[in-house]
LONUMI-528664 format. One record per residue (C-alpha): residue number from 0; residue in three letters; x, y, z. Coordinates in pm, 1 decimal. Layout:
N
<pt><num>NUM</num><residu>ALA</residu><px>X</px><py>Y</py><pz>Z</pz></pt>
...
% end
This chain:
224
<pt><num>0</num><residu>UNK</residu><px>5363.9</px><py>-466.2</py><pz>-14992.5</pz></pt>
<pt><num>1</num><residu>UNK</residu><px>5081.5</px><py>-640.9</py><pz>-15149.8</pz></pt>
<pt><num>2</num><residu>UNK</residu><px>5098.2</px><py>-812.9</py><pz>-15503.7</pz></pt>
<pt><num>3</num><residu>UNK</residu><px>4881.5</px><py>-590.8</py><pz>-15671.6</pz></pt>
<pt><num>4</num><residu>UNK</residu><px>5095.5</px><py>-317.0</py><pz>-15554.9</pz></pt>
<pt><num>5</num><residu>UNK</residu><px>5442.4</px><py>-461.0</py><pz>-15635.0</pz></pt>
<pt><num>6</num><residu>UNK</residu><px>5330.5</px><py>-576.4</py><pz>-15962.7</pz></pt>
<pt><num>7</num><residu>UNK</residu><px>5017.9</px><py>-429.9</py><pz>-16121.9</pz></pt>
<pt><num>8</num><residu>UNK</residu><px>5099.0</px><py>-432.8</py><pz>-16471.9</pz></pt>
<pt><num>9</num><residu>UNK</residu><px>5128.5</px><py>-813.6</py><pz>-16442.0</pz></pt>
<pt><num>10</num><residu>UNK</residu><px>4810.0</px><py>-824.2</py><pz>-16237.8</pz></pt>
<pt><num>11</num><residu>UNK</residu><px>4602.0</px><py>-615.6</py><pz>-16536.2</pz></pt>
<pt><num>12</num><residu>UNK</residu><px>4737.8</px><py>-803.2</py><pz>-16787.0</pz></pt>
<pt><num>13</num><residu>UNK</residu><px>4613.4</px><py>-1159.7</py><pz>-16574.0</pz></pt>
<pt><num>14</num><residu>UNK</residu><px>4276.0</px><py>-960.2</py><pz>-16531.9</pz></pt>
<pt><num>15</num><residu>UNK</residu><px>4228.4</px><py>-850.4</py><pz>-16875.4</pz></pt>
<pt><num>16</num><residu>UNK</residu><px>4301.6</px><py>-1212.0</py><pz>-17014.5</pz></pt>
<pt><num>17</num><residu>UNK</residu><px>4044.7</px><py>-1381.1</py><pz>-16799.3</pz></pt>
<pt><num>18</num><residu>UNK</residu><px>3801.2</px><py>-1086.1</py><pz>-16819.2</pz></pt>
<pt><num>19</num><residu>UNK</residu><px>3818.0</px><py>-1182.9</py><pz>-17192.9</pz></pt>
<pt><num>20</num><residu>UNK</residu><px>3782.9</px><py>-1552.9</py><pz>-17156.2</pz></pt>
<pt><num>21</num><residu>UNK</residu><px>3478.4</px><py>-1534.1</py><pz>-16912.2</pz></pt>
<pt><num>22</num><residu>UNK</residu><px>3312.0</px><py>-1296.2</py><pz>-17142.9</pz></pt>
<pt><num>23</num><residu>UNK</residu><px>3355.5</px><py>-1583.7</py><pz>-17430.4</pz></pt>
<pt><num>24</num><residu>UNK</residu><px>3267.8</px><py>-1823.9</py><pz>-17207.4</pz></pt>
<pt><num>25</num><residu>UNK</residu><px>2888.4</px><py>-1679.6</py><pz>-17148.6</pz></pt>
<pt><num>26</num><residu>UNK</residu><px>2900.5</px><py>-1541.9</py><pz>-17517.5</pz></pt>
<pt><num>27</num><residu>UNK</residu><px>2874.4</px><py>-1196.4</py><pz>-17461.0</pz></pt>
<pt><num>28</num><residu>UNK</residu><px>3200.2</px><py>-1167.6</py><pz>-17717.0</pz></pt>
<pt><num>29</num><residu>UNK</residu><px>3282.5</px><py>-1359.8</py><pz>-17993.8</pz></pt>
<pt><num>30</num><residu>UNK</residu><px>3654.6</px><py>-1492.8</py><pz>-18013.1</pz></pt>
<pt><num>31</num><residu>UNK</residu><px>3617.3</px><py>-1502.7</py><pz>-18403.1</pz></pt>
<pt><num>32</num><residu>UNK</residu><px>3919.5</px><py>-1497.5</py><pz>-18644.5</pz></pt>
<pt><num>33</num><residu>UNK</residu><px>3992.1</px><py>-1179.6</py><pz>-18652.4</pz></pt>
<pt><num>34</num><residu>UNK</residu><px>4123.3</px><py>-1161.0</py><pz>-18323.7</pz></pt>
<pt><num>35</num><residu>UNK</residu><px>4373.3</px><py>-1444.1</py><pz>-18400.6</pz></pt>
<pt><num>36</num><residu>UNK</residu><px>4647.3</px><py>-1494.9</py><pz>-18524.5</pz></pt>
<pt><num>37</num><residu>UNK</residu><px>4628.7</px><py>-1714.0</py><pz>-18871.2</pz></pt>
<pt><num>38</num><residu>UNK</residu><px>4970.8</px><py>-1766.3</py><pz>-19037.3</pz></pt>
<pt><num>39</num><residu>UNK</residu><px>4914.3</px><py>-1746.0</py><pz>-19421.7</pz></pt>
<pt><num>40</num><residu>UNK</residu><px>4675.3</px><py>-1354.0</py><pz>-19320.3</pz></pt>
<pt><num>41</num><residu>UNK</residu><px>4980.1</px><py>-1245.4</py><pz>-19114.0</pz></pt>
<pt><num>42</num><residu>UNK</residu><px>5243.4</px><py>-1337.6</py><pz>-19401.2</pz></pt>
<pt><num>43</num><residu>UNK</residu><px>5008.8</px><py>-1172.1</py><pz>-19665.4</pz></pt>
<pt><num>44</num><residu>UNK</residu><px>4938.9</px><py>-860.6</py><pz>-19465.1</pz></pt>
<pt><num>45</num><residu>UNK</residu><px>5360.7</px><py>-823.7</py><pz>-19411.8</pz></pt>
<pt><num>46</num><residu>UNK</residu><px>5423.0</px><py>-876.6</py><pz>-19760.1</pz></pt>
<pt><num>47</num><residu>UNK</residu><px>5192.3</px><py>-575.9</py><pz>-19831.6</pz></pt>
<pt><num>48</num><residu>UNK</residu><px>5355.0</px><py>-373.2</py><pz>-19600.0</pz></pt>
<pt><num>49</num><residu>UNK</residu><px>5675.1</px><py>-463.2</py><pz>-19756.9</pz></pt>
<pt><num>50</num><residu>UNK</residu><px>5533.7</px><py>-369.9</py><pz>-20134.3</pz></pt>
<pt><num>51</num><residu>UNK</residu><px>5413.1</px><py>-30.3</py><pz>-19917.2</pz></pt>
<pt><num>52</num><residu>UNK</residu><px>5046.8</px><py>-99.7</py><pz>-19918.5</pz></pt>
<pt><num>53</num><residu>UNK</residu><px>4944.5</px><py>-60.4</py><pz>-19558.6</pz></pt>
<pt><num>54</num><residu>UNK</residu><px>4578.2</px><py>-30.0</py><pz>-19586.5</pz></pt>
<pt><num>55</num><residu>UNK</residu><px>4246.0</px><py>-255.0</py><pz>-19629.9</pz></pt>
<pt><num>56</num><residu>UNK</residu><px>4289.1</px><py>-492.9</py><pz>-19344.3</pz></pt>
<pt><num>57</num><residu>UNK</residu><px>4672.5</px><py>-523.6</py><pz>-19331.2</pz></pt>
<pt><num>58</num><residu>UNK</residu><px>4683.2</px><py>-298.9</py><pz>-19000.1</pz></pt>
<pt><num>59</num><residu>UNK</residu><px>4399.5</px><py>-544.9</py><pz>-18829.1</pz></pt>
<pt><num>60</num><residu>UNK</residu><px>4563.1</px><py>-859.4</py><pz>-18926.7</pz></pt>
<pt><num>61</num><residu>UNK</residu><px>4935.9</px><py>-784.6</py><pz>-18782.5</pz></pt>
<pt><num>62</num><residu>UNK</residu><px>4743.5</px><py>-632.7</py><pz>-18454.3</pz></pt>
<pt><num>63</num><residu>UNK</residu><px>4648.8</px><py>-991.7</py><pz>-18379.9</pz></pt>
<pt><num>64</num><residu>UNK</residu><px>4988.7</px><py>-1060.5</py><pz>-18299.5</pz></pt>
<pt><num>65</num><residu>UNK</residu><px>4878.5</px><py>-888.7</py><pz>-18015.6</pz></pt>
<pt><num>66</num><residu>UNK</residu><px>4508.5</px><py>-900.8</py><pz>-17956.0</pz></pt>
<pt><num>67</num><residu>UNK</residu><px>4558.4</px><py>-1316.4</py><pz>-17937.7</pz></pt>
<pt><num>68</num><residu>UNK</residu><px>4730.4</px><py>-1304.9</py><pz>-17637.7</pz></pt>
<pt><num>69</num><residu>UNK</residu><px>4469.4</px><py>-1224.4</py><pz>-17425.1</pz></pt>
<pt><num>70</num><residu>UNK</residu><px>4255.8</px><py>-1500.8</py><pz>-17563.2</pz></pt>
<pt><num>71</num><residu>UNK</residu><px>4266.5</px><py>-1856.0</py><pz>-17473.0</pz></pt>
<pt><num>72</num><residu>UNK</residu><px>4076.6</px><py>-2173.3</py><pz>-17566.9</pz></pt>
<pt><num>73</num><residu>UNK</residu><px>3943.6</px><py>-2340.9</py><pz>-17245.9</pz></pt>
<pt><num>74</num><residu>UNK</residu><px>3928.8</px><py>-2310.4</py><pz>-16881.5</pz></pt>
<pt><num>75</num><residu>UNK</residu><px>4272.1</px><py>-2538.8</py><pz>-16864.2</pz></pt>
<pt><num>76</num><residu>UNK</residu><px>4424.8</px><py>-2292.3</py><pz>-17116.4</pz></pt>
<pt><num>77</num><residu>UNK</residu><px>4359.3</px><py>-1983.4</py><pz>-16966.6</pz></pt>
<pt><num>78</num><residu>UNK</residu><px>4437.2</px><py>-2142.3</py><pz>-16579.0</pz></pt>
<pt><num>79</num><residu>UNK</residu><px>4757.1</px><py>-2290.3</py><pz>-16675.7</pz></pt>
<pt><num>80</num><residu>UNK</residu><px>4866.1</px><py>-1977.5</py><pz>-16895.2</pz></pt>
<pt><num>81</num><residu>UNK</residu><px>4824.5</px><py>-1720.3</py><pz>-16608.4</pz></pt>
<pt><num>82</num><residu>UNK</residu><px>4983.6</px><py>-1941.5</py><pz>-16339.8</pz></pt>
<pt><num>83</num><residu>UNK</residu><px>5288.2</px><py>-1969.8</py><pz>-16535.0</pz></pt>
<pt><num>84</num><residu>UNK</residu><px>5260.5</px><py>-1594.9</py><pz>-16634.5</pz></pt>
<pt><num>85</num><residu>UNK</residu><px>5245.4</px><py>-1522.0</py><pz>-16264.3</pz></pt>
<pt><num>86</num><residu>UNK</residu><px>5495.1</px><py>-1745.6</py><pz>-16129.3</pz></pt>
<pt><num>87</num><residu>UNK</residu><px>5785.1</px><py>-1581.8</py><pz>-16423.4</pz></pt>
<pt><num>88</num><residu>UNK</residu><px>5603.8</px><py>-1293.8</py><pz>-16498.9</pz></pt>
<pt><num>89</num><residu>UNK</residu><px>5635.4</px><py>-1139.0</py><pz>-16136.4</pz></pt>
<pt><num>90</num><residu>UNK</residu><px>6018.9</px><py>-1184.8</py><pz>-16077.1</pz></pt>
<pt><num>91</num><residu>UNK</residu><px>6050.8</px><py>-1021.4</py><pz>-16430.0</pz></pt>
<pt><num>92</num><residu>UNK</residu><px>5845.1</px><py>-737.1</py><pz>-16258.8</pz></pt>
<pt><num>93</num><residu>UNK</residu><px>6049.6</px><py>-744.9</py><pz>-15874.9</pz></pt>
<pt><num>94</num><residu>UNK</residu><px>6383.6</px><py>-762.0</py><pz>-16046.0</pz></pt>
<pt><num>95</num><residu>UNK</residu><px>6329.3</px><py>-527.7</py><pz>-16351.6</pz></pt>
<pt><num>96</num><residu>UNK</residu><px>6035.9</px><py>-334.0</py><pz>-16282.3</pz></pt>
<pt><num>97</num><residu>UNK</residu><px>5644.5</px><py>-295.7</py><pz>-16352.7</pz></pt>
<pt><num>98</num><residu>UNK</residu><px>5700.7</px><py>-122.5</py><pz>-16657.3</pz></pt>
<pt><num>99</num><residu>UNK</residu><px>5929.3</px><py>-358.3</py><pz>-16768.4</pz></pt>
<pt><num>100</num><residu>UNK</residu><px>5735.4</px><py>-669.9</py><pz>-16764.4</pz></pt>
<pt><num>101</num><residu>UNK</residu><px>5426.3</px><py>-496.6</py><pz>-16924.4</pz></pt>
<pt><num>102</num><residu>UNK</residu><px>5668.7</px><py>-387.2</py><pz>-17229.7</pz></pt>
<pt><num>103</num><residu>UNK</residu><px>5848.3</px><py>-772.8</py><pz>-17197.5</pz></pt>
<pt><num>104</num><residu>UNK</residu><px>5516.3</px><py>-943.5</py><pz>-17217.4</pz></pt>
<pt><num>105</num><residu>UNK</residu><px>5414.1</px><py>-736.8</py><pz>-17570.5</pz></pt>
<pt><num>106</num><residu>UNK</residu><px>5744.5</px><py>-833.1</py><pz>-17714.8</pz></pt>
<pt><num>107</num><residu>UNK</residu><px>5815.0</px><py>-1211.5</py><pz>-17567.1</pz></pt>
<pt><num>108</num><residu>UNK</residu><px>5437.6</px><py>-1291.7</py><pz>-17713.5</pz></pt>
<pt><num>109</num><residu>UNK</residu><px>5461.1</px><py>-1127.7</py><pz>-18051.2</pz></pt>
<pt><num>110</num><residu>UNK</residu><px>5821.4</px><py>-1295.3</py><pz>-18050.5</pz></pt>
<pt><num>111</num><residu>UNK</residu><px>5657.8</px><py>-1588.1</py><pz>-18034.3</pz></pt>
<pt><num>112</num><residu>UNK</residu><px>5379.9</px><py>-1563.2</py><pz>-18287.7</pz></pt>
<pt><num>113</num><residu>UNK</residu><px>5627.8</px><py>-1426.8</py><pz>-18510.8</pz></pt>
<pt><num>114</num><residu>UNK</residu><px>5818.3</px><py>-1774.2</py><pz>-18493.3</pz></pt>
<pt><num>115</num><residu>UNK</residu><px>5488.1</px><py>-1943.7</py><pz>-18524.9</pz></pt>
<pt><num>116</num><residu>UNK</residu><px>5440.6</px><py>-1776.4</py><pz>-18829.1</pz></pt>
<pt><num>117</num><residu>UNK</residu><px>5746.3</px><py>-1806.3</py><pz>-18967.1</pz></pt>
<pt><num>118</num><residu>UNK</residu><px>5711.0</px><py>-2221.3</py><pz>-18920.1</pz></pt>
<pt><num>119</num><residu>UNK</residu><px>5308.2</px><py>-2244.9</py><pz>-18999.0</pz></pt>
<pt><num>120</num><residu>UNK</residu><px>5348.0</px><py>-1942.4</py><pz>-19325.6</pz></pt>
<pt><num>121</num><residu>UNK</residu><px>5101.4</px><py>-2151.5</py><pz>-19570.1</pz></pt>
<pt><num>122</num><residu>UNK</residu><px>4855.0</px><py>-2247.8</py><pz>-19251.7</pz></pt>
<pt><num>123</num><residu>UNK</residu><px>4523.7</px><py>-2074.0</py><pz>-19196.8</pz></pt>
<pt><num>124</num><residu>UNK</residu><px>4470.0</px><py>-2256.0</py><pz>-18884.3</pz></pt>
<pt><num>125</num><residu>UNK</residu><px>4405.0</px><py>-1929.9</py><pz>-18591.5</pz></pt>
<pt><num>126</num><residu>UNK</residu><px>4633.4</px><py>-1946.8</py><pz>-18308.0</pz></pt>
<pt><num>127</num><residu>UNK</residu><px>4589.9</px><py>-1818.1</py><pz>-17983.1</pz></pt>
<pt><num>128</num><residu>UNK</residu><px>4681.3</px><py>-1753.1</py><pz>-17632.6</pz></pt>
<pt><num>129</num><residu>UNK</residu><px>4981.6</px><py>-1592.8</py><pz>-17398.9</pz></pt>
<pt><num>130</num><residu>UNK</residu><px>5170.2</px><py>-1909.1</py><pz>-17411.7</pz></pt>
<pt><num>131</num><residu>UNK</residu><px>5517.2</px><py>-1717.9</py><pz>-17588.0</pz></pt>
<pt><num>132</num><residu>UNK</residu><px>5515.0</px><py>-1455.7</py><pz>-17366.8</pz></pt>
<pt><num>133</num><residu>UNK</residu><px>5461.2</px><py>-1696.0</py><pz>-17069.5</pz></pt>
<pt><num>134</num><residu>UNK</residu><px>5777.3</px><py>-1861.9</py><pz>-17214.5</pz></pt>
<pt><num>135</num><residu>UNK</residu><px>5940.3</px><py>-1541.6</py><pz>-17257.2</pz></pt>
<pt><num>136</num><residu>UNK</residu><px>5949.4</px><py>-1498.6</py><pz>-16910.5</pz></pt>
<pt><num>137</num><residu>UNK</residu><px>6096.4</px><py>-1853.7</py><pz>-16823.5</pz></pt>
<pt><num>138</num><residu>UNK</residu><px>6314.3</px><py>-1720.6</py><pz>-17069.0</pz></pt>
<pt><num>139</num><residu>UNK</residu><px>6388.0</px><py>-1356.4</py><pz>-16895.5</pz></pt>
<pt><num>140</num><residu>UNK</residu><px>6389.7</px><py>-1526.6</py><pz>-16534.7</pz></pt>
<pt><num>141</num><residu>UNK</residu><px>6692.7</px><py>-1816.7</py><pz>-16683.9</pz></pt>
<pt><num>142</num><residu>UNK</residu><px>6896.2</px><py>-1557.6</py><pz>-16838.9</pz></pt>
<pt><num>143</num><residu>UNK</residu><px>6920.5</px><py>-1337.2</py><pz>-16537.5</pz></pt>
<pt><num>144</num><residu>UNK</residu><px>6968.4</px><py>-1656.2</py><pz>-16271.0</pz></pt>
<pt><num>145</num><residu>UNK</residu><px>7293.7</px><py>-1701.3</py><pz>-16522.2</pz></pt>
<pt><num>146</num><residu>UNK</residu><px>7459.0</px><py>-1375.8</py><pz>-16464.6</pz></pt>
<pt><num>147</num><residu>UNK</residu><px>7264.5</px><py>-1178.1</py><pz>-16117.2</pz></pt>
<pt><num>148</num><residu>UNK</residu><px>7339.0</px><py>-1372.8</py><pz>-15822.0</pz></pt>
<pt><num>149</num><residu>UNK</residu><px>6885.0</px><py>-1356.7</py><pz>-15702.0</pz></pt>
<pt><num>150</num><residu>UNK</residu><px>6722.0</px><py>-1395.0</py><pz>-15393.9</pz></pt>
<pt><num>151</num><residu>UNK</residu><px>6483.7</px><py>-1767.1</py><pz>-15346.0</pz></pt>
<pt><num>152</num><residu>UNK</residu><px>6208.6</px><py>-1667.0</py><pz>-15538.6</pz></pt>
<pt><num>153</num><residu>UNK</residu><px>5891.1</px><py>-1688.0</py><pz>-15287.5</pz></pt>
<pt><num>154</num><residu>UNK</residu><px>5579.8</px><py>-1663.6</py><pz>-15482.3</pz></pt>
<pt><num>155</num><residu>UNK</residu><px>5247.0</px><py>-1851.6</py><pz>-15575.5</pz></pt>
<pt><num>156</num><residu>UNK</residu><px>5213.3</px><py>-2132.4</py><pz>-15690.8</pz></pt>
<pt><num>157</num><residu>UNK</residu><px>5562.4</px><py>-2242.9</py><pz>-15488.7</pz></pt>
<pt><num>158</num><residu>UNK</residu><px>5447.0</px><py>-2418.6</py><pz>-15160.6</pz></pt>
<pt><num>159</num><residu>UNK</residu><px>5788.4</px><py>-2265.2</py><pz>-15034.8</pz></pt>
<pt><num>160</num><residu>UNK</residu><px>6113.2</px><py>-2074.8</py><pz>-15142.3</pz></pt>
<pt><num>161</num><residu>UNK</residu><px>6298.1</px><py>-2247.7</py><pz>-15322.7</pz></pt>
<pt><num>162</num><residu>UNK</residu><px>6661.2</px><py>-2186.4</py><pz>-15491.3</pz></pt>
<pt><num>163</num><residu>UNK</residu><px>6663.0</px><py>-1976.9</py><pz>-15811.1</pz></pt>
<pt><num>164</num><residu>UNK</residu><px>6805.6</px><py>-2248.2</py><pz>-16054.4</pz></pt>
<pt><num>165</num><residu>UNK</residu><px>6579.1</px><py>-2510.3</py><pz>-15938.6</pz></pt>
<pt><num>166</num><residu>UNK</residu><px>6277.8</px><py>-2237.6</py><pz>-16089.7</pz></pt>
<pt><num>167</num><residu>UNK</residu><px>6586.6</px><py>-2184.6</py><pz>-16363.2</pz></pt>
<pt><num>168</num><residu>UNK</residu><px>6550.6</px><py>-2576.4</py><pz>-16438.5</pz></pt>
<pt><num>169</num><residu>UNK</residu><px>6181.3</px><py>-2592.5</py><pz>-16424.5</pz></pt>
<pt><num>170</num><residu>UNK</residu><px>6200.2</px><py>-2316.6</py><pz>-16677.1</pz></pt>
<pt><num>171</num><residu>UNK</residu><px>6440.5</px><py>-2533.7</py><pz>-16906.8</pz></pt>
<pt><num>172</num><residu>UNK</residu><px>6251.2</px><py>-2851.6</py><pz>-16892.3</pz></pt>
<pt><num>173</num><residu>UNK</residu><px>5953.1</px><py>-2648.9</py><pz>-17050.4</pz></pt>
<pt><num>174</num><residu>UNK</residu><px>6159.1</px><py>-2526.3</py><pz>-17312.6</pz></pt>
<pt><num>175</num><residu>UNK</residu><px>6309.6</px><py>-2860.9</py><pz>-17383.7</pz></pt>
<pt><num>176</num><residu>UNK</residu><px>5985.2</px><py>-3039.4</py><pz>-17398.1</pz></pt>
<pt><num>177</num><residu>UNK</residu><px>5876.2</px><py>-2778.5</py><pz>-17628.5</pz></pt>
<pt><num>178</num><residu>UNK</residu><px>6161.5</px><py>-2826.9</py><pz>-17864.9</pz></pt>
<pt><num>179</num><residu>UNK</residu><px>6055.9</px><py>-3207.4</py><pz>-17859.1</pz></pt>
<pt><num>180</num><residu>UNK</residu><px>5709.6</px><py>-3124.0</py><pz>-17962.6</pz></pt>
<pt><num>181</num><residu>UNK</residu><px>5803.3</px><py>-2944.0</py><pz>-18269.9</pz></pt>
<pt><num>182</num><residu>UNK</residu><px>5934.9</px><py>-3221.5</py><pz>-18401.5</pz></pt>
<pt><num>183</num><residu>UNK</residu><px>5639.4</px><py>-3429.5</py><pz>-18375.2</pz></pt>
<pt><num>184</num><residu>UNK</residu><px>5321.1</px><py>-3440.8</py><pz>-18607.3</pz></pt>
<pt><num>185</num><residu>UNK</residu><px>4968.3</px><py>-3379.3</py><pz>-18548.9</pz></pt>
<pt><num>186</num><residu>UNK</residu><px>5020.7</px><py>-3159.6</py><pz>-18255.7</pz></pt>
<pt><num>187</num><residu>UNK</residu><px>4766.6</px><py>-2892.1</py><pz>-18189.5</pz></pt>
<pt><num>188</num><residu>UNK</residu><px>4978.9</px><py>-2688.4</py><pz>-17963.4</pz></pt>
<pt><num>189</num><residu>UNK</residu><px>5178.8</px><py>-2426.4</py><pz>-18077.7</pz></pt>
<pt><num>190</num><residu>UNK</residu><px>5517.4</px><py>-2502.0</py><pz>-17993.3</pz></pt>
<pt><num>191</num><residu>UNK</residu><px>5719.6</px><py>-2267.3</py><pz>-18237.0</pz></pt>
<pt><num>192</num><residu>UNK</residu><px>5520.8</px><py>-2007.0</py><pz>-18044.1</pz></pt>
<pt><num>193</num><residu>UNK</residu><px>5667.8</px><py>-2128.0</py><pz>-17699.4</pz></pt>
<pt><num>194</num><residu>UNK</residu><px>6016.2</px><py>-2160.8</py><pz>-17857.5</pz></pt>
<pt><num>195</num><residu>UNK</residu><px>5962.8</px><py>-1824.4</py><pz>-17993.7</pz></pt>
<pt><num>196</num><residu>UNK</residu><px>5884.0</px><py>-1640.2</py><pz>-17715.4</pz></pt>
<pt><num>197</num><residu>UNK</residu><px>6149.0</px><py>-1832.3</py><pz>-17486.0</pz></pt>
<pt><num>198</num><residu>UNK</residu><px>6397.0</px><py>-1737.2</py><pz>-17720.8</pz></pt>
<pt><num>199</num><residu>UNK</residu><px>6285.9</px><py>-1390.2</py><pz>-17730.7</pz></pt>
<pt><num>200</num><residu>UNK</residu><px>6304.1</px><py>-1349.3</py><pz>-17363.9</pz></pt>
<pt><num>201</num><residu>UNK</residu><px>6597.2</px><py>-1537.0</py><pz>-17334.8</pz></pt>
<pt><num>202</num><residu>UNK</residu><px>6804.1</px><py>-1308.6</py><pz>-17618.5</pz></pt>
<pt><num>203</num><residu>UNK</residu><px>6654.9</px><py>-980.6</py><pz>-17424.8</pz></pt>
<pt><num>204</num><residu>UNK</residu><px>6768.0</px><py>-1119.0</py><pz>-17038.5</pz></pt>
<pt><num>205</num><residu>UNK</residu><px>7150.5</px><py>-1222.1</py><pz>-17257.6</pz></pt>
<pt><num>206</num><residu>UNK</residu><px>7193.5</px><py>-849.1</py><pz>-17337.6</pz></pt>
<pt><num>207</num><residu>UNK</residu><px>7044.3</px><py>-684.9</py><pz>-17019.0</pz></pt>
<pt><num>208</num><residu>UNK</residu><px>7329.8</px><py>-849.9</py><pz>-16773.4</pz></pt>
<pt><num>209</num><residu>UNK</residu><px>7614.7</px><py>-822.2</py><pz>-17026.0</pz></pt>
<pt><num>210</num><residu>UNK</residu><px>7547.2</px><py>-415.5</py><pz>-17011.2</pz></pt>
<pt><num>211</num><residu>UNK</residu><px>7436.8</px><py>-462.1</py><pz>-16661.1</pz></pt>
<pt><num>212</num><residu>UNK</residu><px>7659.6</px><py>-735.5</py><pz>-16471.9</pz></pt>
<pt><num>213</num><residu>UNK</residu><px>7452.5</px><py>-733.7</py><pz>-16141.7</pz></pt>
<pt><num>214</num><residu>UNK</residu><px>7094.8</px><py>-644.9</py><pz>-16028.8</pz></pt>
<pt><num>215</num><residu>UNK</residu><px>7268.2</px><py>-365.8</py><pz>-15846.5</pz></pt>
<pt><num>216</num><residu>UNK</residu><px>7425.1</px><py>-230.2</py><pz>-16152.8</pz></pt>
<pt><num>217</num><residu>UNK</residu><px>7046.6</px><py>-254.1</py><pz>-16276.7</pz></pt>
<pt><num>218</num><residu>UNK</residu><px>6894.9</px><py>-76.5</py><pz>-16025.0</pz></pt>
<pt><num>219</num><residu>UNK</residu><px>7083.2</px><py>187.2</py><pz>-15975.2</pz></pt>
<pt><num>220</num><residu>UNK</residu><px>7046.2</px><py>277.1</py><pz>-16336.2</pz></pt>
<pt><num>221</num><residu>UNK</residu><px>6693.0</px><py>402.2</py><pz>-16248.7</pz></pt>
<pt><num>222</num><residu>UNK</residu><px>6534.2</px><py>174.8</py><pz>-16474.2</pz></pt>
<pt><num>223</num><residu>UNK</residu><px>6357.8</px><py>-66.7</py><pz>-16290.9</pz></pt>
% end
């Protein structure tokens, strides 16, 4: 079956992310703030939800959460962010389903901005980009590789098959160096949104094989 048959929630969401970028890129849209997500708006916005004001711009604000993952800083942003996205994204999608990984991505990212906020609260500096759900599936893919006994994953970029907690490992170095980076100063990466995300996916992959001990058990639940 071809890719963008087996997985083509994965492949819209890849589309509609560099869509968007190319479209910045030759200015016919502007990736202004309100399409990002800026800490100190996002903690304002919940705390009028929380006093029951939901009006004004409070909607817009929290909708960034989503909106700013589809939007990404530079051609090395947006290539890296996809790769990654495609190389975790699609074994979320093959072992849990299309549907699945379209939810998974919504939830991973917005996981992950909702750390970032929760670090950054007094910052007004916009963040941006698919980078916590990306991590949410590294997250998704180790916590199933703990508990599902998986096929070699055999997908792009991997020159070859390869065993599923070597990808498992690759997945954990990212979310180790990550961890290192928060602790450091002056960084302009996001990194509680990366934990965030991870975590997220991570937590989510934890519960799915403790109700469902094998892929089998999975499948023939009719919900992939």
């Amino acid at each position: 079956m071809h890719p963008a048959q087996r997985h083509p929630t994965l492949i819209a969401i890849i589309a509609v992310a560099v869509a968007v970028f190319l479209l910045t890129a030759v200015g016919a849209f502007s990736m202004n703030l309100e399409y990002a997500v800026v800490p100190i708006q996002v903690i304002q916005a919940w705390e009028a939800v929380t006093a029951g004001d939901v009006g004004g711009d409070t909607p817009s604000v929290l909708l960034t959460m989503v909106t700013a993952l589809f939007l990404h800083g530079s051609p090395s942003h947006v290539i890296m962010n996809m790769a990654l996205l495609w190389m975790f994204g699609s074994q979320t999608s093959l072992f849990l389903g299309k549907w699945w990984a379209l939810g998974l991505f919504f939830v991973c990212g917005i996981g992950g901005f909702v750390l970032h906020v929760i670090l950054n609260r007094d910052s007004d500096i916009p963040c941006i980009g698919a980078s916590g759900a990306v991590m949410g599936f590294e997250g998704i893919y180790l916590g199933l590789i703990l508990q599902w006994r998986l096929p070699w994953p055999d997908v792009w970029p991997l020159a070859h098959p390869v065993p599923p907690q070597q990808l498992g490992v690759f997945a954990a170095i990212g979310i180790a160096f990550d961890l290192w980076g928060l602790t450091q100063t002056g960084q302009s990466v996001a990194f509680g949104a990366h934990i965030g995300g991870f975590a997220t996916g991570l937590v989510i992959a934890i519960v799915i094989t403790q109700i469902y001990p094998s892929q089998n058990r999975w499948n023939h639940s009719g919900r992939a």
